[in-house]
ZADO-516955 format. One record per residue (C-alpha): residue in one letter; z, y, x. Coordinates in nm, 3 decimals, decimal comma, padded with zeros to 5 digits, always signed. Layout:
BEGIN
[rec "a" [Z Y X]]
...
This chain:
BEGIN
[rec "x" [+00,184 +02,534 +01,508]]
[rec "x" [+00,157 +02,264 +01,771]]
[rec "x" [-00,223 +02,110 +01,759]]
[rec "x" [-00,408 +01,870 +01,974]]
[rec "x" [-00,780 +01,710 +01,960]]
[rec "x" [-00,690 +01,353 +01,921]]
[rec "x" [-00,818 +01,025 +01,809]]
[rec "x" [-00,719 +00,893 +01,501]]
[rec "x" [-00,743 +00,575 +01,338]]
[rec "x" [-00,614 +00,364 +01,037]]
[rec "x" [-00,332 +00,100 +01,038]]
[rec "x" [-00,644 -00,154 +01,083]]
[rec "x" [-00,749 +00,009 +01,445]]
[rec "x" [-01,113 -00,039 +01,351]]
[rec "x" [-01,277 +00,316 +01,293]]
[rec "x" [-01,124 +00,600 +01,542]]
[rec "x" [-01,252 +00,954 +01,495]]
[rec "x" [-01,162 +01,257 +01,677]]
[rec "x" [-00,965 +01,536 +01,508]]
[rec "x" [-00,774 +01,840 +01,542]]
[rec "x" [-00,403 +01,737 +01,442]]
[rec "x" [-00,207 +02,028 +01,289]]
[rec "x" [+00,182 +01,977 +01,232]]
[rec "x" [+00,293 +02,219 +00,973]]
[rec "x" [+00,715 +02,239 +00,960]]
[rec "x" [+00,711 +02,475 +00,660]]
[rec "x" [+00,531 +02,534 +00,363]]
[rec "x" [+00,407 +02,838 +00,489]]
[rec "x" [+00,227 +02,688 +00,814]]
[rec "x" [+00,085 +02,415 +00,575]]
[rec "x" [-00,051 +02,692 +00,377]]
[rec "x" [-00,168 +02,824 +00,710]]
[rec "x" [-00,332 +02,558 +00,790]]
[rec "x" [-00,504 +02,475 +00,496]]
[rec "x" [-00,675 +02,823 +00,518]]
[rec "x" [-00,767 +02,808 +00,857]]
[rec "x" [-00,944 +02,499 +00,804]]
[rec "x" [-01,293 +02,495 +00,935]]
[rec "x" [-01,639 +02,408 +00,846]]
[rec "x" [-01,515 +02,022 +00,846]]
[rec "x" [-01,208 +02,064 +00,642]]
[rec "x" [-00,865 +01,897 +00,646]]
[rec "x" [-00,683 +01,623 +00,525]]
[rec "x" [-00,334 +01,537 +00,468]]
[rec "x" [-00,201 +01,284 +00,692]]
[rec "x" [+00,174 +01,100 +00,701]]
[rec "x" [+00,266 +00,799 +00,868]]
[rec "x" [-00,072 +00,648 +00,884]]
[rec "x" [-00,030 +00,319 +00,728]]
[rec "x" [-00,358 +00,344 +00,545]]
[rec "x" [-00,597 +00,074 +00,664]]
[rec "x" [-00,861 +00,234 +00,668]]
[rec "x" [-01,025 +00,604 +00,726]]
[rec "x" [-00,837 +00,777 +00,402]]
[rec "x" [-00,612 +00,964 +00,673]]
[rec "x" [-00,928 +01,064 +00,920]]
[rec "x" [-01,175 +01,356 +00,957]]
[rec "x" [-01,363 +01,330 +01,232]]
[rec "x" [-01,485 +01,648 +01,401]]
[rec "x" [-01,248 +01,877 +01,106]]
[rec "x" [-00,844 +01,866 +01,086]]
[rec "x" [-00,583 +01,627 +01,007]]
[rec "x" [-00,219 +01,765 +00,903]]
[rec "x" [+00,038 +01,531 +00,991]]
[rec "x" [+00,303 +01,625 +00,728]]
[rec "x" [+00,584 +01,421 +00,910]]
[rec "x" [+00,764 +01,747 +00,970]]
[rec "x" [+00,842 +01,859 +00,587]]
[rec "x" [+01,087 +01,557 +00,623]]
[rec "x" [+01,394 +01,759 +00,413]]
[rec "x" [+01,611 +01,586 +00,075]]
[rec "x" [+01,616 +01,871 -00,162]]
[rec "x" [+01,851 +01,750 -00,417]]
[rec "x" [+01,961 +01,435 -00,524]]
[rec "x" [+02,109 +01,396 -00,888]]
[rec "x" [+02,370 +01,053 -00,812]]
[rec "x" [+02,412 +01,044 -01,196]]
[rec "x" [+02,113 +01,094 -01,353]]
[rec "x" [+01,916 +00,890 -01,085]]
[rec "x" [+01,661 +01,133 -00,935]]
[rec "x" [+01,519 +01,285 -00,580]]
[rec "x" [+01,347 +01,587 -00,462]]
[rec "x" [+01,241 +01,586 -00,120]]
[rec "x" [+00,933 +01,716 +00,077]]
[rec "x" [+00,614 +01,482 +00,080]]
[rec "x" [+00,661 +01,397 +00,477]]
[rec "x" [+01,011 +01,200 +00,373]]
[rec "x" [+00,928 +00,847 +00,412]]
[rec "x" [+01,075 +00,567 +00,198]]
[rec "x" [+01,278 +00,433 +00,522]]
[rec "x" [+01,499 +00,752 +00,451]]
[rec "x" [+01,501 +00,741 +00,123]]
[rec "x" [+01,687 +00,397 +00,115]]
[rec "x" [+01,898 +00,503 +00,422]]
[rec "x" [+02,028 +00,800 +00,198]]
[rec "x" [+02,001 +00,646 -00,170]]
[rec "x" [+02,132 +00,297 -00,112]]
[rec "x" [+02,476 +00,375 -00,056]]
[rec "x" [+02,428 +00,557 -00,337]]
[rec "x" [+02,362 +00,306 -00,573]]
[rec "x" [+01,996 +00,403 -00,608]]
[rec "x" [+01,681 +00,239 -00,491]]
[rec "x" [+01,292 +00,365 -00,480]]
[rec "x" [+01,150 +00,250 -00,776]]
[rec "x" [+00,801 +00,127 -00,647]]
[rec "x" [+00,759 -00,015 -00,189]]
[rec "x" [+00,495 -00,173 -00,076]]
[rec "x" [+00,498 -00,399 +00,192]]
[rec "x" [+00,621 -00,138 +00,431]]
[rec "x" [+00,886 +00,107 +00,391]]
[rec "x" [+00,728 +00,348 +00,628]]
[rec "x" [+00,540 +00,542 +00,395]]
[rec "x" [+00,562 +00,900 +00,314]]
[rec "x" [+00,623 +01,028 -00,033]]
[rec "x" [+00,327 +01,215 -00,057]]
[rec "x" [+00,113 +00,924 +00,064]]
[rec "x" [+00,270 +00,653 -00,139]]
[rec "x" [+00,163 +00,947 -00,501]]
[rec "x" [-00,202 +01,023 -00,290]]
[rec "x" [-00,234 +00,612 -00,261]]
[rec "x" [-00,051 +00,562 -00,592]]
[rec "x" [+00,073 +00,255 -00,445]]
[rec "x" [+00,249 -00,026 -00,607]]
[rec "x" [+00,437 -00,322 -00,484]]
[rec "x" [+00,572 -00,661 -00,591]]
[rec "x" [+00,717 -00,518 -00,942]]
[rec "x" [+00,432 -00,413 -01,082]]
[rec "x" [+00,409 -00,632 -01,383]]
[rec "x" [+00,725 -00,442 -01,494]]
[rec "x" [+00,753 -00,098 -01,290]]
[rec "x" [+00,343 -00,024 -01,311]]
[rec "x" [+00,278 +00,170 -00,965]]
[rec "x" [+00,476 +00,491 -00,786]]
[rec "x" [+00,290 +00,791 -01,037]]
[rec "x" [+00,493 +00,656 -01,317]]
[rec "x" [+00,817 +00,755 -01,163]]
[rec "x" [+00,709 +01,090 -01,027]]
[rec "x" [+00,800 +01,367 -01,314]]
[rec "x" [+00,686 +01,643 -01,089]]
[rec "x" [+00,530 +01,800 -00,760]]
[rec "x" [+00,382 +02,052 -00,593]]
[rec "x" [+00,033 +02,076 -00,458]]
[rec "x" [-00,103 +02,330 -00,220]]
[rec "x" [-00,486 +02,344 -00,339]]
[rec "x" [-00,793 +02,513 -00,156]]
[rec "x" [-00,739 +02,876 -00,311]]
[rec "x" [-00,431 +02,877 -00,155]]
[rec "x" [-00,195 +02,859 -00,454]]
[rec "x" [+00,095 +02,618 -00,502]]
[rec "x" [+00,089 +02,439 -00,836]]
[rec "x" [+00,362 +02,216 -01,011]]
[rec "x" [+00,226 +01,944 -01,141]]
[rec "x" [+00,334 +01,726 -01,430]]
[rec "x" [+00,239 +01,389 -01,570]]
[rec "x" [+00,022 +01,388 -01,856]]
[rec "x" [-00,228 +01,669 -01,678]]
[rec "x" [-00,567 +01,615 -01,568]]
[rec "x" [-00,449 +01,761 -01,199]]
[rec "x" [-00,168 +01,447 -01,219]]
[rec "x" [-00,372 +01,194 -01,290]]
[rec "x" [-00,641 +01,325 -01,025]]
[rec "x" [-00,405 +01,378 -00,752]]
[rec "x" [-00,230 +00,995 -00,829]]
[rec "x" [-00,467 +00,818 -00,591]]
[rec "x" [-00,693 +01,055 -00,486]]
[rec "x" [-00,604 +01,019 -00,181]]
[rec "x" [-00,544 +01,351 -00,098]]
[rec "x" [-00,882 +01,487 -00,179]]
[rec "x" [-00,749 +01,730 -00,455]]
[rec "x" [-00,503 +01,940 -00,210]]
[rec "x" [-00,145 +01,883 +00,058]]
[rec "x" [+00,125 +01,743 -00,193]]
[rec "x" [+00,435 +01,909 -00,066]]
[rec "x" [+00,713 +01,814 -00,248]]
[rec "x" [+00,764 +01,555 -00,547]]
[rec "x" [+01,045 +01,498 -00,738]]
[rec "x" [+01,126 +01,105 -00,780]]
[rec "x" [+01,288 +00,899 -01,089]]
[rec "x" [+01,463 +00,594 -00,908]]
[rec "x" [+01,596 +00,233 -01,022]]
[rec "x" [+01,981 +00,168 -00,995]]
[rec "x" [+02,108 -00,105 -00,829]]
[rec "x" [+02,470 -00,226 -00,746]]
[rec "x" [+02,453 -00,386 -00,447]]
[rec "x" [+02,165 -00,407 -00,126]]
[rec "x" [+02,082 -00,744 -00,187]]
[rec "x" [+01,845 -00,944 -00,325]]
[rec "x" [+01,831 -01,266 -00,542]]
[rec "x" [+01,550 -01,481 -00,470]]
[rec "x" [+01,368 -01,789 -00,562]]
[rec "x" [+01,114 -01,908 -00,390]]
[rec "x" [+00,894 -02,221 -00,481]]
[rec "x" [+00,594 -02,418 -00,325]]
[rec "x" [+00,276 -02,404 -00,548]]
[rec "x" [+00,011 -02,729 -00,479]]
[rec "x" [-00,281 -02,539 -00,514]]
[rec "x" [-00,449 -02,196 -00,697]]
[rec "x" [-00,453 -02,349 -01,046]]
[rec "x" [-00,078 -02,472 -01,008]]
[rec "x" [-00,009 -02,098 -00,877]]
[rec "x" [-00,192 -01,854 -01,161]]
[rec "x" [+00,032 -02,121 -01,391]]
[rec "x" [+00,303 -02,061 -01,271]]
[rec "x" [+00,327 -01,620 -01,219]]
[rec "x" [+00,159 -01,631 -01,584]]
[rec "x" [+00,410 -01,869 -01,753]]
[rec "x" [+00,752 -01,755 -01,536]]
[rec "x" [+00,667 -01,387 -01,382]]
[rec "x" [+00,840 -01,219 -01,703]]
[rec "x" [+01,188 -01,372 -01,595]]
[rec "x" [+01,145 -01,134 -01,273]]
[rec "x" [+01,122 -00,772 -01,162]]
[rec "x" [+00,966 -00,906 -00,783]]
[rec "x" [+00,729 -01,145 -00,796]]
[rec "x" [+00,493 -01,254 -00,476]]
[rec "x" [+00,267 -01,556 -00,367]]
[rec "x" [+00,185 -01,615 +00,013]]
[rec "x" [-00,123 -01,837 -00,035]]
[rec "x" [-00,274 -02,017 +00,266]]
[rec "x" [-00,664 -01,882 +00,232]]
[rec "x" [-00,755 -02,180 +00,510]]
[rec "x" [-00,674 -02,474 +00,328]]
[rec "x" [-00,929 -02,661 +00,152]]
[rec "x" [-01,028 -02,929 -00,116]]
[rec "x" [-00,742 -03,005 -00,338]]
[rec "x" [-00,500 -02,782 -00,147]]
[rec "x" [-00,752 -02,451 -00,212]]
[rec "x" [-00,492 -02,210 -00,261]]
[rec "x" [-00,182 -02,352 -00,201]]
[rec "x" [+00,101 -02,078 -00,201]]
[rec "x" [+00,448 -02,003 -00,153]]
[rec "x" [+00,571 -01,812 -00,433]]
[rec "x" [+00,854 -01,559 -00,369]]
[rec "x" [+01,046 -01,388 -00,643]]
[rec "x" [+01,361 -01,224 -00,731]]
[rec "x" [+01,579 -00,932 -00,840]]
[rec "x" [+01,870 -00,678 -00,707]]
[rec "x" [+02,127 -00,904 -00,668]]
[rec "x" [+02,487 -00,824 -00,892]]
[rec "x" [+02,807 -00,754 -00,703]]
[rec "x" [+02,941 -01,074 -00,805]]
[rec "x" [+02,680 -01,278 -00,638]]
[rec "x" [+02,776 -01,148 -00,284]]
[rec "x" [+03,032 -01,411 -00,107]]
[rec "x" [+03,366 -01,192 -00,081]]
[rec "x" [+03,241 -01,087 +00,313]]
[rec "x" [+02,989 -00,867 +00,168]]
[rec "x" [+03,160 -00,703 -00,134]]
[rec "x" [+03,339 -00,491 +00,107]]
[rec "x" [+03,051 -00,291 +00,183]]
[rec "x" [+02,791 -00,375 -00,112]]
[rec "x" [+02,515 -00,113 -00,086]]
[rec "x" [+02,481 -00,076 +00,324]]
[rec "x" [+02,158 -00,045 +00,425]]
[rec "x" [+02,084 -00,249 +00,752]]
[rec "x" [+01,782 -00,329 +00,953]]
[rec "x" [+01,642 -00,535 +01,253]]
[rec "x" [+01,375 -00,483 +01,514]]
[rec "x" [+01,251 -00,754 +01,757]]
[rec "x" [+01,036 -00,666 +02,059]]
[rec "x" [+00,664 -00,496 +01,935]]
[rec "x" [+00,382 -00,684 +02,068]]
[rec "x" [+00,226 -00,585 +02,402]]
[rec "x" [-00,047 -00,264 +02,399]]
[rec "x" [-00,315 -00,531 +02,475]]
[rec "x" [-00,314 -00,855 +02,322]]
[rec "x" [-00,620 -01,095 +02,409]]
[rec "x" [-00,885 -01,095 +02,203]]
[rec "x" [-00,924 -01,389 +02,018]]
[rec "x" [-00,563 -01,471 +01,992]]
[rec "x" [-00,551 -01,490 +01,554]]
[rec "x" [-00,865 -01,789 +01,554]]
[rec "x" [-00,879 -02,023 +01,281]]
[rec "x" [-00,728 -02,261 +01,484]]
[rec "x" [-00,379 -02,047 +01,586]]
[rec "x" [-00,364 -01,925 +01,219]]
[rec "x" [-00,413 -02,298 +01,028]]
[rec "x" [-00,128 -02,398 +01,252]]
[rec "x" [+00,051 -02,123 +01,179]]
[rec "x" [-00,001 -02,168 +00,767]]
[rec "x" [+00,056 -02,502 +00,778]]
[rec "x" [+00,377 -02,461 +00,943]]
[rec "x" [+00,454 -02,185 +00,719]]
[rec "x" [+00,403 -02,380 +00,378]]
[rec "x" [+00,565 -02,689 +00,504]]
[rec "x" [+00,888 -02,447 +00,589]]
[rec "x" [+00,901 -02,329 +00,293]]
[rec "x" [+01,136 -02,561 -00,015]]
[rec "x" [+00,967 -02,739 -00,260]]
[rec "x" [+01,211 -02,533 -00,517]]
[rec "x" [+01,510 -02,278 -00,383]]
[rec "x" [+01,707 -02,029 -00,666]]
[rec "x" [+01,960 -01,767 -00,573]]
[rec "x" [+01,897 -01,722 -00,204]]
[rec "x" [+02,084 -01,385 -00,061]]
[rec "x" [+01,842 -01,166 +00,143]]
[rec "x" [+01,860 -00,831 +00,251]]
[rec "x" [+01,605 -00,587 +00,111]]
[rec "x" [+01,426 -00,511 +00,450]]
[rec "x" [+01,375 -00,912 +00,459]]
[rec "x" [+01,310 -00,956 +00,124]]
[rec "x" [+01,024 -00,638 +00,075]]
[rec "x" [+00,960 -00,561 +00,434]]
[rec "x" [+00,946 -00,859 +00,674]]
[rec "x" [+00,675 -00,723 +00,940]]
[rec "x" [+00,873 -00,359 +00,918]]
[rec "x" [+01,111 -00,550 +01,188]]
[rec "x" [+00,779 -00,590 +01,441]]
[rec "x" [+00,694 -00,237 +01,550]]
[rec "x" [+00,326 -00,192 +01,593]]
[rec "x" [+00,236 -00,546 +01,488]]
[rec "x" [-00,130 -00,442 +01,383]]
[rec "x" [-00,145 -00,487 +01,758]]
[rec "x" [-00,183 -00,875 +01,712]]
[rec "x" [-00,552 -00,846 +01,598]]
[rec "x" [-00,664 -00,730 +01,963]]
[rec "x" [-00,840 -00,368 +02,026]]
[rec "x" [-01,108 -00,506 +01,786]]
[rec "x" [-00,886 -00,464 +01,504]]
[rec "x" [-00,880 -00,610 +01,147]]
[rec "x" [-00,989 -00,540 +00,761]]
[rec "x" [-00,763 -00,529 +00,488]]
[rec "x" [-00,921 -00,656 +00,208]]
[rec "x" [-00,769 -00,644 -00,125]]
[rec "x" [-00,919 -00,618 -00,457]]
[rec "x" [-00,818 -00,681 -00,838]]
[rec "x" [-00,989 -00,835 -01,083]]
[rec "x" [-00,848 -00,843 -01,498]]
[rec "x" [-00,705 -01,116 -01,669]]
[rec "x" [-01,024 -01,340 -01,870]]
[rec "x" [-01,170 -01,348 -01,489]]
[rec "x" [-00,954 -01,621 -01,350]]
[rec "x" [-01,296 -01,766 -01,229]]
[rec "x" [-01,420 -01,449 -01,027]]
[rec "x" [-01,092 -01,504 -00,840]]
[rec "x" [-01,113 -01,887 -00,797]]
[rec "x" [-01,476 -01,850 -00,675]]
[rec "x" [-01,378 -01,591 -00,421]]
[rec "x" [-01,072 -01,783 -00,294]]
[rec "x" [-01,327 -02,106 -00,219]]
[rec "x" [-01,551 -01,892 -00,051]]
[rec "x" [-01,308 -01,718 +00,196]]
[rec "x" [-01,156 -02,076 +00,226]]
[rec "x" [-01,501 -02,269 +00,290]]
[rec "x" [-01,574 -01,987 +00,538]]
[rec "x" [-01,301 -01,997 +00,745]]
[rec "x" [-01,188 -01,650 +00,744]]
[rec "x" [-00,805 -01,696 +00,977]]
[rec "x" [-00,594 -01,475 +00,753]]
[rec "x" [-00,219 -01,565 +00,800]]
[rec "x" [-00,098 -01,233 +00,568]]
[rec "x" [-00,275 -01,327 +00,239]]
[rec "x" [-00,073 -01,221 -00,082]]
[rec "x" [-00,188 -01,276 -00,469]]
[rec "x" [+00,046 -01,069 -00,722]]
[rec "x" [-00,020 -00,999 -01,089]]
[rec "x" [-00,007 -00,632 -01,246]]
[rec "x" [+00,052 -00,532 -01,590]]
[rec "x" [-00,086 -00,219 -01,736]]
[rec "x" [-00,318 +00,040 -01,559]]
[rec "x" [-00,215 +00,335 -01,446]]
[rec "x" [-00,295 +00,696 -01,519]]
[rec "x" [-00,450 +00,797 -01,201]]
[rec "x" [-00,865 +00,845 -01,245]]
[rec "x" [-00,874 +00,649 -00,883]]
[rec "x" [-00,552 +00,428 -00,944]]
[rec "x" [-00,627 +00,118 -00,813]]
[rec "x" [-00,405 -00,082 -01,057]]
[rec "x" [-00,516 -00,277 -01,410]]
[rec "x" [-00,440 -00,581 -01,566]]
[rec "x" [-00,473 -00,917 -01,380]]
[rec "x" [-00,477 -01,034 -01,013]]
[rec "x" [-00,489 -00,871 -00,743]]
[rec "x" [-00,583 -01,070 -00,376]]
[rec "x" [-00,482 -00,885 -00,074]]
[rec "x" [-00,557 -01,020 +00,281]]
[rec "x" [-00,598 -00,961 +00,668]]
[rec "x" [-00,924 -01,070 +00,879]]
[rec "x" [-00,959 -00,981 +01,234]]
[rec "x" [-01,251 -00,715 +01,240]]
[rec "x" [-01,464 -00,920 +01,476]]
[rec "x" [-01,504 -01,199 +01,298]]
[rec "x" [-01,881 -01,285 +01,320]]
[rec "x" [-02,091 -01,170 +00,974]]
[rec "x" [-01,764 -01,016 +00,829]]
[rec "x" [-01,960 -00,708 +00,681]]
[rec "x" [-02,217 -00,886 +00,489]]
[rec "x" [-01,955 -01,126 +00,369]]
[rec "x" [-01,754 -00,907 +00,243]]
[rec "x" [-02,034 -00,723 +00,074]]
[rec "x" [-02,139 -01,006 -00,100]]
[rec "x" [-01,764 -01,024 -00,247]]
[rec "x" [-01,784 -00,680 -00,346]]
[rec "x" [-02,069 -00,726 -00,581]]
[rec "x" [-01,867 -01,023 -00,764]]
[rec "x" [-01,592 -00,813 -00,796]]
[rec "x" [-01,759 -00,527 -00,898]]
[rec "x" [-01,955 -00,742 -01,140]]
[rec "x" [-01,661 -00,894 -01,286]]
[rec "x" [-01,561 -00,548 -01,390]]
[rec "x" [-01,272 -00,547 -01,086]]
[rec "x" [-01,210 -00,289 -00,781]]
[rec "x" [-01,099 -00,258 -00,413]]
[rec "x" [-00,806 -00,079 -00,317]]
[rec "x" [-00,930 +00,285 -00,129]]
[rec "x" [-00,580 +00,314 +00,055]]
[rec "x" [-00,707 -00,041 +00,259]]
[rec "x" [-01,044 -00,022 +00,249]]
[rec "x" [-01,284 +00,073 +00,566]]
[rec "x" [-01,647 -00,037 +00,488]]
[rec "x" [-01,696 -00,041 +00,097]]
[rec "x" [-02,056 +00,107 +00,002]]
[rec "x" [-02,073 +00,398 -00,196]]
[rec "x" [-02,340 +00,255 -00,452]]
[rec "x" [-02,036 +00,015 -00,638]]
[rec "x" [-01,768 +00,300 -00,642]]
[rec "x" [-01,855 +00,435 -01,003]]
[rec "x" [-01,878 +00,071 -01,120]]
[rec "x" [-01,515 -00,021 -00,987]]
[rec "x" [-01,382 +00,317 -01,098]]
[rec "x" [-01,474 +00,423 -01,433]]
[rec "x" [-01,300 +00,765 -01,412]]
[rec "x" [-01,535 +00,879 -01,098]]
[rec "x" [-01,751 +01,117 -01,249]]
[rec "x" [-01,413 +01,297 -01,396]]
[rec "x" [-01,263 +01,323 -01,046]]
[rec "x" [-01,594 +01,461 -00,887]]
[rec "x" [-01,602 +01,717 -01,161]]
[rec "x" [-01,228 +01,819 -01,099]]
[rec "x" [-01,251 +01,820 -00,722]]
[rec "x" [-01,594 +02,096 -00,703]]
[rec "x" [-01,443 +02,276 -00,938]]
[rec "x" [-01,096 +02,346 -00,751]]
[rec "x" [-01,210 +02,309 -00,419]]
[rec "x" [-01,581 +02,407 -00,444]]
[rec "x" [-01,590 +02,493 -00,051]]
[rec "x" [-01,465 +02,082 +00,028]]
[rec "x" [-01,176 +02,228 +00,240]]
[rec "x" [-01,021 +01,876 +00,167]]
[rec "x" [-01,234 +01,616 +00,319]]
[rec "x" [-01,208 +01,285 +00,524]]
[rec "x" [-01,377 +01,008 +00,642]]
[rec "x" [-01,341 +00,832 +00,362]]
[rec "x" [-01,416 +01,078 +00,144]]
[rec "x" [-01,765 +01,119 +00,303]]
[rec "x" [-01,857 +00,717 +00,313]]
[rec "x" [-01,794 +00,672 -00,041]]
[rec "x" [-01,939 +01,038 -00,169]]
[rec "x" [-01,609 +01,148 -00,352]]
């Protein structure tokens, strides 16, 4: 198998470790590699758009699973995929869209593997109806420590371990998919300005039922009055008869843009609070007061920054933190206390989002449950970061809320069993399957899993 000693980092470019990078093309050399893992271990890598160090191991191995890239079988009628886990959600779409089929759960960026959007568990802007991606898996297979491949069902503790454990319970190799049918590649989307946080939660709480997407941009710079003003985004697949008579020839093609990525080495500095107020200021004033029924394409409409290729190079070689946490609904304050803060400090973060979920998920380390969820960008050197964000880790912890592993880069170990109730079960399951901690990470080893 080809291998290298390389250094890897997150999609955040703030904690590179070196690594031994294995790339399996079979089952068989995955199996391979898992048992010729040394005293470090391995972990299960795809198309690194973790933030953070979930997809490192320093010093041990990393298999990038980018090569089991093959669509099994695809069931057109009854709405269902089985593909390896190194198949990202780019070719999913590129296949099953012309099919009349869509993924049923994307995050902000379709270039995520299968396998790491079930290790993440990730969700996306439907999650107040569609819950995250575990719910639509109905099976997979895991290669585990002892060497054995294992189908996996929903419903099992080995499922509910696996969805979000960020592939600390063994390689997922294949999964088999449910998926949502849709008639045409469109969206419909309204999109409305919201004065200020209060005028926001009021309106997602009141109006998100009437949508399957729902998102809020929300300028984390303003201040006074204007704390948390947003632009709220939402919509559905749009019906064939909603298309002007141009686009009902070809419905369900699936088409995409690229502009120029951003140089290899952009000036430190460049994202201050000064370029990014001008740039969220602009942004809100752009956007109408009150728009229904707008046509977009699905790349624009779920995966704007997909069309700038490498654009985590913005932040400079310093980097940036992904922040996101969630905190349940009866803690409305938690969240309006933590928006003044970040908005009274100053932190320049021009990709802030707030969404609302509905119910929890199964996974023991889903990062999903009832209520709102803040997700946002801070370059990595901004002065006192760590203790600041410290400090909002305790409220959210406090407030009975988590942070999201698949982002995070610098939580402390100490709140983990607060924020996840189901620790203690995962621990348990991990020593006893893989009681030699063949699968490890970086992440793994911060936060003690």
């Amino acid at each position: 198998m080809p291998a290298d000693t390389v250094s890897v980092t997150g999609w955040g470019r703030t904690a590179p470790s070196a690594a031994r990078l294995v790339r399996p093309r079979t089952f068989e050399e995955a199996a391979l590699a898992v048992r010729g893992c040394g005293a470090r271990g391995g972990i299960a890598r795809g198309l690194g758009r973790a933030y953070g160090d979930a997809a490192q191991n320093a010093g041990g191995e990393v298999f990038d699973m980018t090569g089991l890239d093959r669509i099994h079988a695809i069931d057109a009628d009854g709405g269902t995929v089985l593909c390896d886990a190194g198949v990202s959600l780019h070719r999913l779409m590129e296949v099953l869209l012309p099919l009349g089929w869509f993924v049923p759960v994307t995050p902000g960026t379709r270039y995520v593997t299968v396998g790491g959007a079930l290790g993440a568990d990730i969700h996306g802007k439907n999650h107040h109806v569609s819950g995250s991606f575990s719910r639509h898996v109905l099976s997979f297979e895991l290669l585990t420590a002892d060497g054995q491949v294992r189908t996996v069902v929903p419903g099992t503790p080995l499922f509910e371990a696996t969805a979000g454990g960020m592939g600390l319970t063994g390689v997922i190799l294949t999964a088999t998919v449910r998926l949502q049918p849709v008639r045409t590649s469109w969206m419909s989307v309204d999109t409305e300005r919201a004065s200020d946080l209060d005028d926001l939660m009021a309106r997602l709480a009141d109006t998100d039922h009437r949508y399957r997407y729902s998102v809020a941009w929300i300028d984390l710079l303003a201040r006074g009055k204007a704390t948390g003003r947003a632009v709220l985004t939402r919509g559905d697949h749009a019906p064939l008869e909603a298309l002007p008579r141009s686009a009902r020839r070809e419905p369900l093609s699936f088409r995409t843009s690229r502009l120029p990525a951003p140089p290899a080495f952009v000036p430190e500095g460049l994202l201050s609070r000064t370029t990014v107020g001008l740039f969220n200021e602009l942004w809100f004033r752009k956007a109408p007061r009150a728009r229904t029924g707008e046509l977009q394409r699905i790349p624009a409409f779920f995966h704007p920054l997909d069309g700038v290729p490498h654009w985590n190079r913005i932040y400079g070689r310093g980097g940036f933190v992904q922040y996101q946490f969630v905190v349940g609904h009866g803690r409305e304050e938690t969240l309006r206390r933590i928006v003044r803060r970040i908005s009274e400090r100053r932190c320049p973060s021009f990709l802030a989002v707030l969404k609302r979920f509905g119910d929890a998920d199964p996974g023991w380390l889903s990062f999903p449950l009832p209520g709102w969820t803040l997700a946002l960008d801070i370059p990595a050197s901004l002065p006192g970061l760590g203790a600041f964000l410290d400090e909002l880790d305790q409220e959210v912890a406090a407030a009975g809320g988590r942070v999201y592993l698949a982002k995070d880069s610098r939580l402390r170990p100490g709140l983990l069993a607060a924020m996840y109730p189901r620790l203690d079960d995962f621990r348990a399951l991990r020593a006893e399957l893989d009681p030699r901690g063949v699968f490890t990470s970086d992440l793994s080893r911060r936060l003690c899993l």
